[in-house]
PQR file with spaces between the fields and no chain letter, atoms N, CA, C, O and H, PARSE charges and radii, in Angstrom:
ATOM       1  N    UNK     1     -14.532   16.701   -5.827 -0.4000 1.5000
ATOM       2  CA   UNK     1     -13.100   16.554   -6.019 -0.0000 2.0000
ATOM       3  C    UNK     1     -12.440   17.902   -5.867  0.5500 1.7000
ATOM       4  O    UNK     1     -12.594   18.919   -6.543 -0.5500 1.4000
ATOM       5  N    UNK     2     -11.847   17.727   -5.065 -0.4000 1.5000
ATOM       6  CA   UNK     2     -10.648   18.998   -4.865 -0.0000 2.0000
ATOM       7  C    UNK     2      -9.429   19.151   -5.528  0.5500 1.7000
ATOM       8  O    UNK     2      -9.022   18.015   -5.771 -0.5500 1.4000
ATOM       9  H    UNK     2     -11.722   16.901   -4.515  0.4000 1.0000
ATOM      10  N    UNK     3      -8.639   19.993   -5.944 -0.4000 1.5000
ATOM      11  CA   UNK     3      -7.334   20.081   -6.759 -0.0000 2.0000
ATOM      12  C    UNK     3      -6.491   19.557   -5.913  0.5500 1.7000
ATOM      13  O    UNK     3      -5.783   18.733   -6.493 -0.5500 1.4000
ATOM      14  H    UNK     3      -8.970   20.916   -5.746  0.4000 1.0000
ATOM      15  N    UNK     4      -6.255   19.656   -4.852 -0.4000 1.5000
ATOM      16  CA   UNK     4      -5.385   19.290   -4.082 -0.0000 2.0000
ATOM      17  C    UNK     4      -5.618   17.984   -3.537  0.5500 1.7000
ATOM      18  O    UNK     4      -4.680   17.308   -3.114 -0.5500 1.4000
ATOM      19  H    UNK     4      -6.830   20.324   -4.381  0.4000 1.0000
ATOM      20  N    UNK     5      -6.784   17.591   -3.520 -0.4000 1.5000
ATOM      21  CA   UNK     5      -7.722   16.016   -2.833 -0.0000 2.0000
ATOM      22  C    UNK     5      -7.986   16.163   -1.568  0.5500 1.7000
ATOM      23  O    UNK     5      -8.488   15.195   -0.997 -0.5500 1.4000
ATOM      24  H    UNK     5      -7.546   18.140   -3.864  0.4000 1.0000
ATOM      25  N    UNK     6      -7.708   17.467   -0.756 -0.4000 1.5000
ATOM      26  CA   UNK     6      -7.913   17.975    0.515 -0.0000 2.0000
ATOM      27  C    UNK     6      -9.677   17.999    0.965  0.5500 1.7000
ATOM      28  O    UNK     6     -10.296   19.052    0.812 -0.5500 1.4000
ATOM      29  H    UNK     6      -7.300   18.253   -1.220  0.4000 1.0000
ATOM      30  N    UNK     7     -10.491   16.566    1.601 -0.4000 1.5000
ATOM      31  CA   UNK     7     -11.480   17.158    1.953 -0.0000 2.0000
ATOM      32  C    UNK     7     -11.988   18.199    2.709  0.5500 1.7000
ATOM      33  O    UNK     7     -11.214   18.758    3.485 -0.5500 1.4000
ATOM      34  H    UNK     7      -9.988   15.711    1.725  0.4000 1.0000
ATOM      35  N    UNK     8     -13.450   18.670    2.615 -0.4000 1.5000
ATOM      36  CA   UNK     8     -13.558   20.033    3.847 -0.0000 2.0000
ATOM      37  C    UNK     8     -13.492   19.389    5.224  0.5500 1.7000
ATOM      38  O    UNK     8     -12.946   20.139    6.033 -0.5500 1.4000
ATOM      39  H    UNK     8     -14.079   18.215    1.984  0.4000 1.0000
ATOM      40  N    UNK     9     -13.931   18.079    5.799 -0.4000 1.5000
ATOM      41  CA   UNK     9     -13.235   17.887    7.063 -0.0000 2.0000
ATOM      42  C    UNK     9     -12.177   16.745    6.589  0.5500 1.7000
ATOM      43  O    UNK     9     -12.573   15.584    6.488 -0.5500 1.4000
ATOM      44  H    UNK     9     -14.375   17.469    5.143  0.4000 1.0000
ATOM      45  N    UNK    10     -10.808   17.090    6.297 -0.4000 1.5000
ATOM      46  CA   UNK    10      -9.707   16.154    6.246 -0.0000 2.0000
ATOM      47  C    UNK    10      -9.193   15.162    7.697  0.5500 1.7000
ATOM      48  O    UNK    10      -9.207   13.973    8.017 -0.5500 1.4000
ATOM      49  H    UNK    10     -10.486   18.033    6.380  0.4000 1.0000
ATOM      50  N    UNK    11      -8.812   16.307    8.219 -0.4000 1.5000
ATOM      51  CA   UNK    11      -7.881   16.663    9.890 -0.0000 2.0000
ATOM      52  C    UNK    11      -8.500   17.312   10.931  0.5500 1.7000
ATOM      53  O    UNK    11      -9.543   17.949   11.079 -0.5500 1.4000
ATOM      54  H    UNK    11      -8.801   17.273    7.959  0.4000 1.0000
ATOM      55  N    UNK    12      -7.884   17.088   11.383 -0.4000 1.5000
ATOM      56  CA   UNK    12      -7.614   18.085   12.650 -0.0000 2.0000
ATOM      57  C    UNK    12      -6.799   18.234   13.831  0.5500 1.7000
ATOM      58  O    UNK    12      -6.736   17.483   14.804 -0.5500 1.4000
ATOM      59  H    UNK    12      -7.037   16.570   11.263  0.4000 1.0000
ATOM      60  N    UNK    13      -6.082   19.491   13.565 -0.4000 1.5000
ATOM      61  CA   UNK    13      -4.977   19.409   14.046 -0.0000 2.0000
ATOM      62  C    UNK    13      -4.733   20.070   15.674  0.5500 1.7000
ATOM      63  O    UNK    13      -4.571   21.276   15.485 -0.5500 1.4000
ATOM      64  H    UNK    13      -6.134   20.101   12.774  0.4000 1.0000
ATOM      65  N    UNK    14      -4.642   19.788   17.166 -0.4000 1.5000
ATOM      66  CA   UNK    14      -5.376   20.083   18.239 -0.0000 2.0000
ATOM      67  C    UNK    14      -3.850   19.760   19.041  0.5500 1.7000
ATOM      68  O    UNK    14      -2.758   19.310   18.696 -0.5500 1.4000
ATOM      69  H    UNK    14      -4.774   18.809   17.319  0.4000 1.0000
ATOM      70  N    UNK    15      -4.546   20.332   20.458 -0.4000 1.5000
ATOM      71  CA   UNK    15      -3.009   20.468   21.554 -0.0000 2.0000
ATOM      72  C    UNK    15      -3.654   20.197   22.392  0.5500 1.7000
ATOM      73  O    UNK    15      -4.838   20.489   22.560 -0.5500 1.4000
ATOM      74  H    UNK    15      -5.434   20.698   20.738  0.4000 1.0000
ATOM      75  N    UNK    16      -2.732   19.397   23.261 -0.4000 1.5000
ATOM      76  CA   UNK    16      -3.176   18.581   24.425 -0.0000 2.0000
ATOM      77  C    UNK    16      -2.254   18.778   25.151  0.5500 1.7000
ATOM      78  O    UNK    16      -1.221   18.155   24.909 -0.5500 1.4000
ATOM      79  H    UNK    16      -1.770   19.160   23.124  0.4000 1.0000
ATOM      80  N    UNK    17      -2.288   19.786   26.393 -0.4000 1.5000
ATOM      81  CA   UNK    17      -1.593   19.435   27.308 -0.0000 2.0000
ATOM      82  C    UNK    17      -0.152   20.500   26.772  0.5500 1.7000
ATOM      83  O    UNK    17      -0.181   21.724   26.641 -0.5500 1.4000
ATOM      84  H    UNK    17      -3.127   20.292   26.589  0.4000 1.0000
ATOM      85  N    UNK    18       0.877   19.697   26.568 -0.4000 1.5000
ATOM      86  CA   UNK    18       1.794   20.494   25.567 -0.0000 2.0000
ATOM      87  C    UNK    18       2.592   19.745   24.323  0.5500 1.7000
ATOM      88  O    UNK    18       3.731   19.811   23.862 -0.5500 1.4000
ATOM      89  H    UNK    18       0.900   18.703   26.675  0.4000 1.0000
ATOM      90  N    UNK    19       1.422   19.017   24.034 -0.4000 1.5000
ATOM      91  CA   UNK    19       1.858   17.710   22.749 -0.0000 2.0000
ATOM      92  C    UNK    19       0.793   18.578   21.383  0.5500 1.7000
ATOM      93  O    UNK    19      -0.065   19.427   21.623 -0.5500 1.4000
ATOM      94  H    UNK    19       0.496   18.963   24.409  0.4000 1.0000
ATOM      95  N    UNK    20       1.031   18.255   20.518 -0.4000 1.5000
ATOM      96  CA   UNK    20       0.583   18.585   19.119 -0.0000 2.0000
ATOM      97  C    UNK    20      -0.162   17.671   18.791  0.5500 1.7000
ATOM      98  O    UNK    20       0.437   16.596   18.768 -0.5500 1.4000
ATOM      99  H    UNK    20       1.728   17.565   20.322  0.4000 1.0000
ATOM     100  N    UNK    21      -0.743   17.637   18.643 -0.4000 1.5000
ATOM     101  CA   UNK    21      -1.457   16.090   17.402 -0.0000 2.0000
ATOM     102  C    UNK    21      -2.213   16.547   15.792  0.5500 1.7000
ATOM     103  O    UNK    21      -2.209   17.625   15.197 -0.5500 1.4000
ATOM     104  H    UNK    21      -1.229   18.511   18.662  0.4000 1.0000
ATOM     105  N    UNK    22      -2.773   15.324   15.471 -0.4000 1.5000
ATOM     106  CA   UNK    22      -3.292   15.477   14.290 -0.0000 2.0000
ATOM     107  C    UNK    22      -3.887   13.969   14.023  0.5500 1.7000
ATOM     108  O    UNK    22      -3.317   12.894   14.213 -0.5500 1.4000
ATOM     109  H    UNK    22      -2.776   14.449   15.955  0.4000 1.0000
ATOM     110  N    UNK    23      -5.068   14.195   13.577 -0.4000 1.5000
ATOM     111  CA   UNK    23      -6.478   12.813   13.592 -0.0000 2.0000
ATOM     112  C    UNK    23      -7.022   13.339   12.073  0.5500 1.7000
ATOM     113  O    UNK    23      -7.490   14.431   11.751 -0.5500 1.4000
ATOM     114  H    UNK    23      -5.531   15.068   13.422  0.4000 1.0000
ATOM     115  N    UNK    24      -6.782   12.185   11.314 -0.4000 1.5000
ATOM     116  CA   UNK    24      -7.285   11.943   10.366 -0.0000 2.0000
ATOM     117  C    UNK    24      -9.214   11.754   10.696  0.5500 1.7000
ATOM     118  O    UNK    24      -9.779   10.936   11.423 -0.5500 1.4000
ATOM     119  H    UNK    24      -6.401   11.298   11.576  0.4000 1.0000
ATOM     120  N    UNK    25      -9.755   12.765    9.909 -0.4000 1.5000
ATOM     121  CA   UNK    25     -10.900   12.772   10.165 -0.0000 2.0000
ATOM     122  C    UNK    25     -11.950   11.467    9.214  0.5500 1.7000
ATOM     123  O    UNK    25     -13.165   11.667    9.253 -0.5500 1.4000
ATOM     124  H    UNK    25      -9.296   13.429    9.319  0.4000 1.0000
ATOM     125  N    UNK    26     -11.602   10.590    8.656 -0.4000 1.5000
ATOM     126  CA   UNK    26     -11.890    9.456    7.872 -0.0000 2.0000
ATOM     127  C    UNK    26     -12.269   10.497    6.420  0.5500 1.7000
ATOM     128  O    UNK    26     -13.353   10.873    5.974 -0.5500 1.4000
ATOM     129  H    UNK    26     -10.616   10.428    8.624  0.4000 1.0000
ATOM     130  N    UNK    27     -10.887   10.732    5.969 -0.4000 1.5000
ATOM     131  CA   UNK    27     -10.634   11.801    4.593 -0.0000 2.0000
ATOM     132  C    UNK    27     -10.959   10.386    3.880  0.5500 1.7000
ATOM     133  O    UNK    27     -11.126    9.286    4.407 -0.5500 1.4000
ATOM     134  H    UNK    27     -10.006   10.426    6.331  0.4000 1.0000
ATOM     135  N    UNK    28     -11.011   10.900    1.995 -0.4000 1.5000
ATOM     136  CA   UNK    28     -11.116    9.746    1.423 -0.0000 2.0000
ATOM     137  C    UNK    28      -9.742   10.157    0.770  0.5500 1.7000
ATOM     138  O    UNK    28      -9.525    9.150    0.097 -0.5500 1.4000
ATOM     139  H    UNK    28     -10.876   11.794    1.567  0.4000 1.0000
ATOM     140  N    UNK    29      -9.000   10.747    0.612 -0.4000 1.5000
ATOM     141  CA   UNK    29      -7.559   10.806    0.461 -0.0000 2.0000
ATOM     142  C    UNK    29      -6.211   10.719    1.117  0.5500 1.7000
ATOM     143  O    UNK    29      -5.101   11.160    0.818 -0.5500 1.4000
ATOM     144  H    UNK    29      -9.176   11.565    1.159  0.4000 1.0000
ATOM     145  N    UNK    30      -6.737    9.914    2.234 -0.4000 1.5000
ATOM     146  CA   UNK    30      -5.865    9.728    3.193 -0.0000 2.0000
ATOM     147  C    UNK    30      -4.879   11.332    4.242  0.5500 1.7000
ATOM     148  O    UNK    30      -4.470   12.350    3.685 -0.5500 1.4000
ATOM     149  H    UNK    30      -7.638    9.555    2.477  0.4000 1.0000
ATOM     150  N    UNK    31      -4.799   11.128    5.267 -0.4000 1.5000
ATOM     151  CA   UNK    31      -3.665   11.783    5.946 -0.0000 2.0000
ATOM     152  C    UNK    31      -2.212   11.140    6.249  0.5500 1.7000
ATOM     153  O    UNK    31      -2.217   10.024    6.767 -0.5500 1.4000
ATOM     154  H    UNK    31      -5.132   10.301    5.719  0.4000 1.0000
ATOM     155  N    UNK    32      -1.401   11.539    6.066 -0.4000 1.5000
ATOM     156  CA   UNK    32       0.042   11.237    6.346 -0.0000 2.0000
ATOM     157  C    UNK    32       1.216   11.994    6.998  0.5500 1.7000
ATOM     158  O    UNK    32       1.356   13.216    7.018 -0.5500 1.4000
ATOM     159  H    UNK    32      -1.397   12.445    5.644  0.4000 1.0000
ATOM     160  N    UNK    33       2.198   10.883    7.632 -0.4000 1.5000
ATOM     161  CA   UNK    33       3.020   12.418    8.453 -0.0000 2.0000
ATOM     162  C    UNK    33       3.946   11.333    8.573  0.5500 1.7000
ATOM     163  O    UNK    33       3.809   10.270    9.178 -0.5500 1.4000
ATOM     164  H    UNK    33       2.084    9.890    7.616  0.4000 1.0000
ATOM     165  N    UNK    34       4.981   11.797    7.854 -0.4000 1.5000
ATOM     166  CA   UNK    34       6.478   11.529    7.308 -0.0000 2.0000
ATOM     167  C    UNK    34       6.028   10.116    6.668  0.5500 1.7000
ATOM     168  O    UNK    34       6.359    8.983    7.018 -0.5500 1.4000
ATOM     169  H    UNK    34       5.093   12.661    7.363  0.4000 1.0000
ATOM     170  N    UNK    35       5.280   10.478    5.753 -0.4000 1.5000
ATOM     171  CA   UNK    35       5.182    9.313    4.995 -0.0000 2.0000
ATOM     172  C    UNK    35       4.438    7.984    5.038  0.5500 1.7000
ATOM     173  O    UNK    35       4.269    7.185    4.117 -0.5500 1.4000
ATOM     174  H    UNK    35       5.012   11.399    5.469  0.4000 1.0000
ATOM     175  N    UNK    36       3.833    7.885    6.919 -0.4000 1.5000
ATOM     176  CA   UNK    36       2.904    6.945    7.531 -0.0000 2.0000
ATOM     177  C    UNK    36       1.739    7.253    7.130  0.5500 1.7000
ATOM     178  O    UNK    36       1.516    8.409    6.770 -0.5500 1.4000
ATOM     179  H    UNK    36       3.971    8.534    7.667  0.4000 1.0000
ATOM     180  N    UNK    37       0.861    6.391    7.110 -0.4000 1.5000
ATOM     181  CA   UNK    37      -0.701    6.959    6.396 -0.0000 2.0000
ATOM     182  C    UNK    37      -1.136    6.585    8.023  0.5500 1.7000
ATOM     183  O    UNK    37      -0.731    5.680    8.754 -0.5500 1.4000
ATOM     184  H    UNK    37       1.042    5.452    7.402  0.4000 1.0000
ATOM     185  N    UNK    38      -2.046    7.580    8.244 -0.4000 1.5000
ATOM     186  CA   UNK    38      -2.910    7.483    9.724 -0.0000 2.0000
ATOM     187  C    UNK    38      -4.216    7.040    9.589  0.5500 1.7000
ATOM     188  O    UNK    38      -5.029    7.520    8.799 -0.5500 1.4000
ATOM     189  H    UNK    38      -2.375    8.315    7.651  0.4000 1.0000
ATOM     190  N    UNK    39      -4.441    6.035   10.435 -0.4000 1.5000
ATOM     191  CA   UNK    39      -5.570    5.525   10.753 -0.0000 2.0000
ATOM     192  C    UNK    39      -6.905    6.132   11.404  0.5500 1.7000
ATOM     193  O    UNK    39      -7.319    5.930   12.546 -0.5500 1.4000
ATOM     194  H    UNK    39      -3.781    5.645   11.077  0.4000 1.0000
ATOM     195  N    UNK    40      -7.423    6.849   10.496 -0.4000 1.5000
ATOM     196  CA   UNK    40      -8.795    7.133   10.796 -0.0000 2.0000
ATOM     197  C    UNK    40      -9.234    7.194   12.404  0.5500 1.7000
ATOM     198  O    UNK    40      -9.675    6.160   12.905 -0.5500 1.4000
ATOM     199  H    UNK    40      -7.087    7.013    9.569  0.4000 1.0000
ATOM     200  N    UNK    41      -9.105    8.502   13.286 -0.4000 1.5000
ATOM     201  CA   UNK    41      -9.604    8.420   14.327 -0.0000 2.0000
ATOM     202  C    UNK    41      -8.893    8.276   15.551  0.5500 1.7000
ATOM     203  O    UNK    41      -9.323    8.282   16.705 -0.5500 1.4000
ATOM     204  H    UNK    41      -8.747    9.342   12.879  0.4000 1.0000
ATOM     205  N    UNK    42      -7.454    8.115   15.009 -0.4000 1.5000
ATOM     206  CA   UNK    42      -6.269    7.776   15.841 -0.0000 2.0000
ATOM     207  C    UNK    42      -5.890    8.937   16.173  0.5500 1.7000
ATOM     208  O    UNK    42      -6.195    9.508   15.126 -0.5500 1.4000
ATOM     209  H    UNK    42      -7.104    8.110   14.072  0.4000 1.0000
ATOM     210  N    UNK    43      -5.462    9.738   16.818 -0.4000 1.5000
ATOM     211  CA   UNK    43      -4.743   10.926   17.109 -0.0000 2.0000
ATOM     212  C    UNK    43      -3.157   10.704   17.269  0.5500 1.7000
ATOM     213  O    UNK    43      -2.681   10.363   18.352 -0.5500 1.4000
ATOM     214  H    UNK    43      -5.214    9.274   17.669  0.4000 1.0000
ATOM     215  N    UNK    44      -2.156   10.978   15.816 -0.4000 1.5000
ATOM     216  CA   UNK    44      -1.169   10.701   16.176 -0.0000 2.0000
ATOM     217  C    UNK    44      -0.434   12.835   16.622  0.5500 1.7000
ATOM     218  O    UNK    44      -0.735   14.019   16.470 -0.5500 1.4000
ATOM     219  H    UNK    44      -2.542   11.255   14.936  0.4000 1.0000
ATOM     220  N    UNK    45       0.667   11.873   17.229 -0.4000 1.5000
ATOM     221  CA   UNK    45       1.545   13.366   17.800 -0.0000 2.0000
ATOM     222  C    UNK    45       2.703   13.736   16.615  0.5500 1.7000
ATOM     223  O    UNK    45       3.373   12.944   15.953 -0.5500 1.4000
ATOM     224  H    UNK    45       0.911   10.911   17.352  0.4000 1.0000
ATOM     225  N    UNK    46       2.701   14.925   16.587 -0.4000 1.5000
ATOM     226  CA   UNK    46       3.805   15.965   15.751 -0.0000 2.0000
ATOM     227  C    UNK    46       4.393   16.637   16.713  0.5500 1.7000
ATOM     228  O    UNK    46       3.974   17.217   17.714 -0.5500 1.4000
ATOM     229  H    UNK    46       2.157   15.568   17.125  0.4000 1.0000
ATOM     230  N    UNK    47       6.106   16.359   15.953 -0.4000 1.5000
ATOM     231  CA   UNK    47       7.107   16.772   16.519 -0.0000 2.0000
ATOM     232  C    UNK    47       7.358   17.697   15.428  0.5500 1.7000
ATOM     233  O    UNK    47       6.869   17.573   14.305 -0.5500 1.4000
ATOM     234  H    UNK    47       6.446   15.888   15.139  0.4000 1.0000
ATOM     235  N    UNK    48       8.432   18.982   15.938 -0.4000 1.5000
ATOM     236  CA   UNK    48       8.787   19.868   14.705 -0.0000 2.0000
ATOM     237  C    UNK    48       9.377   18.991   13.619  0.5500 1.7000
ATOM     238  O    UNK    48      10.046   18.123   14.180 -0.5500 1.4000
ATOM     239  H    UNK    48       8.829   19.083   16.850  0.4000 1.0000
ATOM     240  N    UNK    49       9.410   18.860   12.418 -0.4000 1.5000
ATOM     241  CA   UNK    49      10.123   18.962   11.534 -0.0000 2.0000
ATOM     242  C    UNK    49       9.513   17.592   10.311  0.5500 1.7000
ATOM     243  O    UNK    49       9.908   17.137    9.238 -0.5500 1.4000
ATOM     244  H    UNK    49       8.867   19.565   11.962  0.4000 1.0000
ATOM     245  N    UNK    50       8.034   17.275   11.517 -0.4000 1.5000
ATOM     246  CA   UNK    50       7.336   16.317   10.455 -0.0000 2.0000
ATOM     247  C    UNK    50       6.927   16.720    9.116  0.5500 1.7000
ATOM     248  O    UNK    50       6.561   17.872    8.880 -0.5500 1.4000
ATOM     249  H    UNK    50       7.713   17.645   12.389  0.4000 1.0000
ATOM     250  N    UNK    51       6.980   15.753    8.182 -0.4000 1.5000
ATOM     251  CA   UNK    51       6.532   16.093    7.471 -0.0000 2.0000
ATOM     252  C    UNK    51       4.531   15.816    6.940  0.5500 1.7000
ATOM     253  O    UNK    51       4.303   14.625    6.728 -0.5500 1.4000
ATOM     254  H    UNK    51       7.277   14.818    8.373  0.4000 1.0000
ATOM     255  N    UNK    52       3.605   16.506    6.802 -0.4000 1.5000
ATOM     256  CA   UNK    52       2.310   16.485    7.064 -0.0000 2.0000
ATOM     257  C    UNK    52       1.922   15.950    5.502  0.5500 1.7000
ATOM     258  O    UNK    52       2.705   16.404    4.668 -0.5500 1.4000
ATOM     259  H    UNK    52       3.790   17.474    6.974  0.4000 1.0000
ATOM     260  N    UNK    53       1.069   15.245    5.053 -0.4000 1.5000
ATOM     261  CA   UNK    53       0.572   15.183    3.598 -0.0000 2.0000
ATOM     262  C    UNK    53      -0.807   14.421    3.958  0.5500 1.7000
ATOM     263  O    UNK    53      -0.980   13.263    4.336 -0.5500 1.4000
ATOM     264  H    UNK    53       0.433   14.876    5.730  0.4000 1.0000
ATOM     265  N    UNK    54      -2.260   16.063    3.573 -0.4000 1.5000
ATOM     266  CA   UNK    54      -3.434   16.047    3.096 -0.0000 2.0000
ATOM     267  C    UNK    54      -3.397   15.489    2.005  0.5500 1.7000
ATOM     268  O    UNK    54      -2.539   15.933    1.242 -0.5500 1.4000
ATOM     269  H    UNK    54      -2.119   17.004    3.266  0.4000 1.0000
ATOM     270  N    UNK    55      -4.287   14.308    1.476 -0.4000 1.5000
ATOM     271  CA   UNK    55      -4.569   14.367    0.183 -0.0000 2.0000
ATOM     272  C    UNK    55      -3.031   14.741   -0.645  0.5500 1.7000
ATOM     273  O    UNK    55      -2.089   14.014   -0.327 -0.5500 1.4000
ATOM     274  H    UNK    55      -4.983   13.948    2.097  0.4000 1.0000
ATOM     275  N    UNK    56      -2.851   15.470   -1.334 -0.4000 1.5000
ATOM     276  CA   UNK    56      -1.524   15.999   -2.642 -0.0000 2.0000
ATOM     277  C    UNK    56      -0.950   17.327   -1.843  0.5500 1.7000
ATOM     278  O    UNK    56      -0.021   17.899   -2.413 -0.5500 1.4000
ATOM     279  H    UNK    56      -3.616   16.060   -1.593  0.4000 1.0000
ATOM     280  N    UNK    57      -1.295   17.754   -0.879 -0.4000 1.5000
ATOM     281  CA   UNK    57      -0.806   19.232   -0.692 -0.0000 2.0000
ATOM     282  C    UNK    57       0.289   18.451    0.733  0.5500 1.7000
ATOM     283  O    UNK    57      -0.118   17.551    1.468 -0.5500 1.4000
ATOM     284  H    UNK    57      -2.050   17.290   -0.415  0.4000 1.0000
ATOM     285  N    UNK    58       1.727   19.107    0.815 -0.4000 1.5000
ATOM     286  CA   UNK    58       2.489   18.797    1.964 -0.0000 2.0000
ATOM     287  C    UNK    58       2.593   19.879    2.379  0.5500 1.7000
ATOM     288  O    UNK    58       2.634   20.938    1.753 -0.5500 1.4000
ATOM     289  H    UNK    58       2.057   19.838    0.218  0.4000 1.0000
ATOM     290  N    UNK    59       2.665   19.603    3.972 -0.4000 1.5000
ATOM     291  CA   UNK    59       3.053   21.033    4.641 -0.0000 2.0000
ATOM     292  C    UNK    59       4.013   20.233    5.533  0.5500 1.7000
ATOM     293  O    UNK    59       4.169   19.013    5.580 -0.5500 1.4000
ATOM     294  H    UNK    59       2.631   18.743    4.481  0.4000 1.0000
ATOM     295  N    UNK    60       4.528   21.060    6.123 -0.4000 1.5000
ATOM     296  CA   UNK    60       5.995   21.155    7.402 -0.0000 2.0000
ATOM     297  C    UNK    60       5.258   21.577    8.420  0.5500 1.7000
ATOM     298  O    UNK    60       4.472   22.524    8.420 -0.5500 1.4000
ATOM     299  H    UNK    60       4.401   22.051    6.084  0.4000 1.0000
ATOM     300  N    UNK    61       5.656   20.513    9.700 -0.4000 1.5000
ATOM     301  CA   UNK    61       5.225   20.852   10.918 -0.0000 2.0000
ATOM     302  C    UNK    61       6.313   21.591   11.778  0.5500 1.7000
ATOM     303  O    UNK    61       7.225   20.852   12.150 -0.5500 1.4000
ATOM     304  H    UNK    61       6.295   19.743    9.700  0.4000 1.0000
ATOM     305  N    UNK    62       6.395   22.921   12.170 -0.4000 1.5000
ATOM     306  CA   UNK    62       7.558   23.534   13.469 -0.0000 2.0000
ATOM     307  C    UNK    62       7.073   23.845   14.575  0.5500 1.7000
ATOM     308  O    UNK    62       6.152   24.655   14.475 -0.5500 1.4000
ATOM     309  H    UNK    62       5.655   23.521   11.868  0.4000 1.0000
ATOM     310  N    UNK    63       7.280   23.581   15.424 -0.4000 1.5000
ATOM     311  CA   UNK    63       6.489   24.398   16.820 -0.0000 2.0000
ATOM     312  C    UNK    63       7.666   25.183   16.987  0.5500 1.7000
ATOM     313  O    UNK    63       8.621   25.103   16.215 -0.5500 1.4000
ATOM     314  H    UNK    63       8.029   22.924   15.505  0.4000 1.0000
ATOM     315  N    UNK    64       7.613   26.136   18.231 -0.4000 1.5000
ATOM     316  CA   UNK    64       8.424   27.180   18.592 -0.0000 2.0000
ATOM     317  C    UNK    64       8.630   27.077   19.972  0.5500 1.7000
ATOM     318  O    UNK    64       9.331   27.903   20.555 -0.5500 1.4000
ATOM     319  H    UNK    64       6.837   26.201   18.859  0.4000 1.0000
């Protein structure tokens, strides 16, 4: 158990091309981004201003 519920492989967060993504690595605390829970294995895409939630910890997605 982690403080945050962040497993050591949660995510992973990768670039394709010139798209962003992020694939829930089958966490047992789920991944989320703006609030959608992601399906295990799916590679969804991030746009700036998503919002990301590991397990209890949120982060903000910006590209530049």
């Amino acid at each position: 158990w982690d403080e945050g519920g962040v497993s050591r492989r949660h995510a992973r967060i990768f670039i394709q091309g010139t798209q962003v993504s992020i694939e829930d690595l089958n966490s047992t605390n789920y991944t989320y981004v703006n609030q959608q829970r992601l399906t295990p294995g799916q590679p969804h895409p991030l746009n700036s201003g998503d919002e990301v939630r590991l397990g209890r910890v949120k982060l903000n997605f910006h590209s530049i």
